[in-house]
LOLUM-877272 format. One line per field, with one value per residue (C-alpha): x negated, y, z negated. Coordinates in steps of 0.1 Angstrom, whole numbers, plus 2048, in hexadecimal, padded with zeros to 3 digits. Each point is the difference from the previous one (the first is absolute). Example, Ala and Ser with C-alpha at 12.3 -4.5 7.8 and 13.67 -1.06 7.14 Angstrom:
<recs>
c1 785  7F2 $
c2 7D3  822 $
c3 7B2  807 $
</recs>
This chain:
<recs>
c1 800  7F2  807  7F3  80B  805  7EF  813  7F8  80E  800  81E  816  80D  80D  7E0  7DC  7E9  7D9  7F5  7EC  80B  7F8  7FA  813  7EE  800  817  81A  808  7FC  808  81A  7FE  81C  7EE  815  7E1  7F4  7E3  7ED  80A  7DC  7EF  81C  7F9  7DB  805  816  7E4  7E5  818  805  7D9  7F7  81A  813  821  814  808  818  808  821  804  81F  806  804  827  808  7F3  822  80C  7E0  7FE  826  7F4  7E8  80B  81B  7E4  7F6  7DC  80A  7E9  7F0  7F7  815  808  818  7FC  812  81C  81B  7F9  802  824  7F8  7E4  7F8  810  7E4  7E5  7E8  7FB  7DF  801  7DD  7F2  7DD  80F  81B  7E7  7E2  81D  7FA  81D  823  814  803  822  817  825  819  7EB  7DF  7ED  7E5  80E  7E8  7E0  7F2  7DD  7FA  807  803  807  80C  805  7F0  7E1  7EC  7E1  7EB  7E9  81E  80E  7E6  7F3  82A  7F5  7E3  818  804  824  803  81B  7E6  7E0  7FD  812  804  81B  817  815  826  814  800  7DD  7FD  81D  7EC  7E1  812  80F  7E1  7EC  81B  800  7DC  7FA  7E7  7EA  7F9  802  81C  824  812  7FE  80B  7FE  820  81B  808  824  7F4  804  7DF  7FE  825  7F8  7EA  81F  81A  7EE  7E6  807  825  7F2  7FB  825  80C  7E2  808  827  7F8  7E6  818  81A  7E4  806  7EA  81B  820  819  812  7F1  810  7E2  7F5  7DF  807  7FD  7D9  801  805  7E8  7E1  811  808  7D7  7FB  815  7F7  7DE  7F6  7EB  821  823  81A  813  7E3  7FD  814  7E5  7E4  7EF  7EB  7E0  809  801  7E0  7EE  808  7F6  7DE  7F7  806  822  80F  7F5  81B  80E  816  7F2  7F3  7E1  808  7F4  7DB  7E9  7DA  803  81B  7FF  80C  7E2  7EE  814  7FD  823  810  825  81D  81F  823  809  822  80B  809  7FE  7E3  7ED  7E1  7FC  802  7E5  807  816  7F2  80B  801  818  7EB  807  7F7  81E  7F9  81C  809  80A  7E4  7F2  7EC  7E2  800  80C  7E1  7E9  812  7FD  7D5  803  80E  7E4  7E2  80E  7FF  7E1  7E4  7EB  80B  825  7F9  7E9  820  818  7F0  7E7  80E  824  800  814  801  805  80F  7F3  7E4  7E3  7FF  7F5  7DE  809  7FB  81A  7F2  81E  7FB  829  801  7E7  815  81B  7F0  7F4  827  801  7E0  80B  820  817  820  7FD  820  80D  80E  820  814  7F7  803  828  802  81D  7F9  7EE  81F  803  7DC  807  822  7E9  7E8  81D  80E  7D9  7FF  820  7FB  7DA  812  818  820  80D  7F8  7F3  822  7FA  7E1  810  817  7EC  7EC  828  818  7EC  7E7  81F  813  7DD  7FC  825  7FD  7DF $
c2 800  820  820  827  81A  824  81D  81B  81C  7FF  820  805  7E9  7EB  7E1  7E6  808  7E9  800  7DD  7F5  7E5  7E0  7E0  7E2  7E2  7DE  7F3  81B  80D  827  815  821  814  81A  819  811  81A  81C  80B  7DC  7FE  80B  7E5  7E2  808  7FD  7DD  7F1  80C  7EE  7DE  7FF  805  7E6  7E4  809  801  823  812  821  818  818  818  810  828  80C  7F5  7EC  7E1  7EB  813  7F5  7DD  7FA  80C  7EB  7DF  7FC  800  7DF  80B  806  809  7DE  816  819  810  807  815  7EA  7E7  816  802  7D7  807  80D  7EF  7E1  7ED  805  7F4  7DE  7F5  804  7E4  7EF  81D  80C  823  7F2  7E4  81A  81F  809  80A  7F7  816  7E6  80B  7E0  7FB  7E4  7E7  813  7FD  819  818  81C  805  821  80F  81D  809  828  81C  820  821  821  803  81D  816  7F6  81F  816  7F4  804  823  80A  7F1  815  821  816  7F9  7DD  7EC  7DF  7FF  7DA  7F0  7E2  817  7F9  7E4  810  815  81A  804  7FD  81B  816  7FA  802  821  80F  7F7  80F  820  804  7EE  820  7F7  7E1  801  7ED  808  7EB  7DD  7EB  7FB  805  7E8  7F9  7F2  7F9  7DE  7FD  809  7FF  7D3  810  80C  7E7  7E0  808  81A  7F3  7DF  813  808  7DB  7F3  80E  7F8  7DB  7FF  80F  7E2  7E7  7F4  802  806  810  80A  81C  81F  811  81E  803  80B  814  81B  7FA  7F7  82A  80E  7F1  809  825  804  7FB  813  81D  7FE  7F7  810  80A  80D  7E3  80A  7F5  7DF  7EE  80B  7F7  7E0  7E7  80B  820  7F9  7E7  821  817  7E7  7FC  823  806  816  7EA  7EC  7E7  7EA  7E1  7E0  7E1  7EB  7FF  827  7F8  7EE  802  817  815  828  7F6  7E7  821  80A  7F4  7F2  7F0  7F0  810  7EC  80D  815  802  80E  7DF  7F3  7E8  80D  807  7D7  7FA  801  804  7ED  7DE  7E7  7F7  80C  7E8  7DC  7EB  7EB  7E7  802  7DD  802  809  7E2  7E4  80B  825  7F9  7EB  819  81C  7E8  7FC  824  80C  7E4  80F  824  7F8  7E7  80F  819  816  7FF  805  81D  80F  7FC  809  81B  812  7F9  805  7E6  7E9  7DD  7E9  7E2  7ED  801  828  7F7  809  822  820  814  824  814  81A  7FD  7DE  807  81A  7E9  7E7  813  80B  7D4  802  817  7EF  80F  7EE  801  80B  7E0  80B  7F1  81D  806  7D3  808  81F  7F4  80C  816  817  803  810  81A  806  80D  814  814  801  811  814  817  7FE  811  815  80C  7F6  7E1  7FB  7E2  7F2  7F2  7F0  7EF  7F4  7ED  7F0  7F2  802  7F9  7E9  7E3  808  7FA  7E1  7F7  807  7E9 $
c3 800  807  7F1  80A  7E5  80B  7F1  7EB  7EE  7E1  7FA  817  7EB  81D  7F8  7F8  807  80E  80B  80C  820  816  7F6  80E  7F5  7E9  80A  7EA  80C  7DD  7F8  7E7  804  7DB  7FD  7E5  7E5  7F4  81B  7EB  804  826  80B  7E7  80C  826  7F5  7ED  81C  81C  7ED  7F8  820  80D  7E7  808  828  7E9  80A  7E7  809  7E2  802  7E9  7F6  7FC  7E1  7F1  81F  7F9  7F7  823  814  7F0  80E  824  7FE  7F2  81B  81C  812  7F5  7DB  7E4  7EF  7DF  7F2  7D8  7EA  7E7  7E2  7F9  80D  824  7FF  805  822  80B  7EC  81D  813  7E4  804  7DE  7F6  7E8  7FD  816  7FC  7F7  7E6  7F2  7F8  7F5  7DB  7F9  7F6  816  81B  815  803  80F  802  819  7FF  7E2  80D  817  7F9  7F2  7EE  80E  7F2  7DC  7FD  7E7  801  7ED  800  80C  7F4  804  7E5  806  801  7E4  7EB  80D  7F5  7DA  800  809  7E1  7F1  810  7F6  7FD  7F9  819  81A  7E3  7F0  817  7F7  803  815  7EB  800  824  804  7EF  809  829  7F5  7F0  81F  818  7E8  807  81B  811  7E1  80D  824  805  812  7EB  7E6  816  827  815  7F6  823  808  826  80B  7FF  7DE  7E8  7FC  7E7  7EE  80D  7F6  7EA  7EC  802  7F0  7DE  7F2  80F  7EF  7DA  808  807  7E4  7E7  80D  7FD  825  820  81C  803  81C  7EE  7EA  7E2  809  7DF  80A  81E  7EA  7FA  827  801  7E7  814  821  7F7  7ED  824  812  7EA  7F7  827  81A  814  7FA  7FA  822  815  7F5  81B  819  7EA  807  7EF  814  7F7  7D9  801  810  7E7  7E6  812  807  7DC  804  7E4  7DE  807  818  7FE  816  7F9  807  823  800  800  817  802  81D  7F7  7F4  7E1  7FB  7FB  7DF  7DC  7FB  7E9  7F7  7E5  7FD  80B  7E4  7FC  7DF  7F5  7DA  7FA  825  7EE  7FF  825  81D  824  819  80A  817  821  81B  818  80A  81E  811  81B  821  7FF  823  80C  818  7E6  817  7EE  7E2  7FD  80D  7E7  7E3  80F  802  7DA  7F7  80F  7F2  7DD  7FE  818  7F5  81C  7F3  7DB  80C  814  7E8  7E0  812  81D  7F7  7DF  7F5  7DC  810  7EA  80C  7F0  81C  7F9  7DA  807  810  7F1  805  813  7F9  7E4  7F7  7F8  7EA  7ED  7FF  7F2  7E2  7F7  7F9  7F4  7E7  7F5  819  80D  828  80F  816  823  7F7  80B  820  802  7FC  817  816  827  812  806  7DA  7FF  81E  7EB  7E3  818  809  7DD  7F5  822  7F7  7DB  809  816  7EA  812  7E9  7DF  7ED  7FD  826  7F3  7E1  81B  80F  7E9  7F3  81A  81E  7EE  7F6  822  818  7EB  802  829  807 $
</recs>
């Protein structure tokens, strides 16, 4: 079977990008068509399949989704004759619409050498989907910046380590955006941008923090309705932001997530919310001193938790792919995770925590997972991506975007946003 990828740039947020050459076809006839969920790491993937495919004659053609239109591009593409043989989902959830498609990875290198538990299963398939990357999230920070605000006369802390609530934050936030010509800055935190290429920061991540303490308080780990307890908390984070920012509220529909991660790295801003994914070796932000704090909320008890870990990651199998490539994906996802070139990949260039056992010799590059690992270190309870595991569709998620755009905007209030998080959270579930 051969397959020729075109090339787009994904800057202009068409559909899928793709950058692979033509390749020739192996003799066992297998190859390997990966549909990637993570634009950041397309460069590195492209690289790794190029090399696999030097080293062994087995093609290996990498498509990577825009930004937010990966459920969209993955059902283009997995009703073609020449369908994707690896594809993700990003937790138990999107089983519902695609676990009909999933091999089961049962006795598979990848399942057999995973460390850990979180192993997605469904009636008939005891391993639909393995996890790859472990990641954590939060706000990132300056460390330099922070620290030159402690040493300001009249500082509200004297070291970064102080903060360990929303209230401090909110004041140390306000104090910096009070003063914010004394240090340089335009604002404490980077742009909170509600572009698509930016608001899943706020729709699934930092959406994952008042389902998290309203599952936690019910002692369960899933849910398909909300009381909203914490939506509440959901808004004091999302208003230090709005406020304290290097831009007026209004503008924050056009603002993107390149837009935010620049400001962050040309030192406009102290803060910035992202995750692990935000640094590679090669990066501008590989030039800062950064460091993780946890989503502060305002919640009782926060001083106890650490950041947001867990994987939103999993490998699935198309099981009807020909046996031919599902051999050669299986050969492929092998290779990846036990050669030295992989490990490098995954761990170096992409960044990635890889939860399998073959990576326990790797030291991890990225400066963030090293600040997240001191929070456990330290006693801390990691918050579980449980929240954004029980985030019912795709649609629910744009519903919330708009919900944030006009509440930024000034032409709803939060109401519309407590709405959603109750009303439209149990009907999306009932609706699946």
């Amino acid at each position: 079977m051969k397959r020729k990828s075109a090339i787009f740039a994904a800057a202009t947020a068409m559909m899928i990008s793709a950058i692979a050459g033509g390749m020739s076809v192996n003799a066992e006839g297998g190859s390997v068509y990966y549909l990637n969920y993570k634009p950041e790491v397309d460069a590195q993937w492209q690289e790794l399949a190029a090399s696999y495919t030097d080293q062994t004659g087995v093609p290996v053609t990498v498509v990577t989704a825009a930004s937010g239109t990966y459920e969209q591009t993955l059902t283009s593409e997995i009703a073609k004759t020449e369908a994707p043989t690896l594809f993700q989902v990003e937790g138990e959830s999107w089983l519902d619409n695609w676990g009909q498609y999933c091999y089961d990875l049962k006795g598979s290198f990848i399942a057999e050498h995973s460390t850990t538990d979180n192993l997605l299963s469904m009636e008939g398939v005891e391993v639909a989907a393995v996890p790859f990357a472990n990641e954590s999230y939060g706000i990132i920070y300056n460390v330099d910046l922070l620290n030159e605000y402690c040493e300001l006369d009249g500082a509200v802390i004297s070291s970064p380590s102080d903060i360990n609530n929303f209230e401090v934050l909110k004041a140390v936030a306000d104090d910096i955006q009070a003063r914010k010509d004394d240090l340089g800055v335009e604002g404490a935190f980077s742009s909170a941008g509600l572009d698509g290429s930016s608001n899943w920061r706020f729709t699934t991540h930092l959406a994952n923090m008042p389902i998290y303490w309203e599952l936690t308080e019910k002692g369960i780990t899933s849910a398909t309705s909300l009381d909203g307890t914490y939506v509440g908390n959901y808004k004091n984070l999302l208003d230090l932001y709005f406020t304290d920012s290097t831009c007026d509220p209004a503008l924050l529909s056009g603002k993107t997530g390149d837009d935010s991660l620049a400001e962050f790295c040309d030192g406009m801003a102290v803060f910035y919310q992202n995750g692990t994914w935000a640094w590679t070796p090669d990066g501008d932000i590989a030039d800062l001193n950064i460091a993780f704090l946890p989503l502060y909320t305002g919640v009782e008890g926060e001083e106890n938790i650490g950041v947001c870990t867990g994987t939103g990651n999993f490998w699935c199998i198309n099981k009807n792919s020909t046996e031919e490539d599902i051999q050669a994906t299986l050969d492929f996802l092998e290779w990846v995770i036990s050669s030295d070139e992989g490990k490098e990949m995954l761990s170096g260039s992409m960044a990635f925590n890889c939860p399998f056992d073959t990576f326990a010799d790797v030291e991890l590059a990225n400066p963030l997972f090293t600040s997240a690992n001191q929070y456990v270190a330290d006693g801390k309870t990691e918050v579980s991506w449980i929240g954004t595991q029980c985030l019912p569709t795709e649609n629910w998620k744009a519903s919330l975007s708009s919900a944030l755009i006009e509440y930024a905007q000034g032409t709803s209030d939060w109401s519309n946003v407590e709405k959603v998080f109750t009303e439209e959270f149990a009907s999306e579930w009932a609706n699946r």
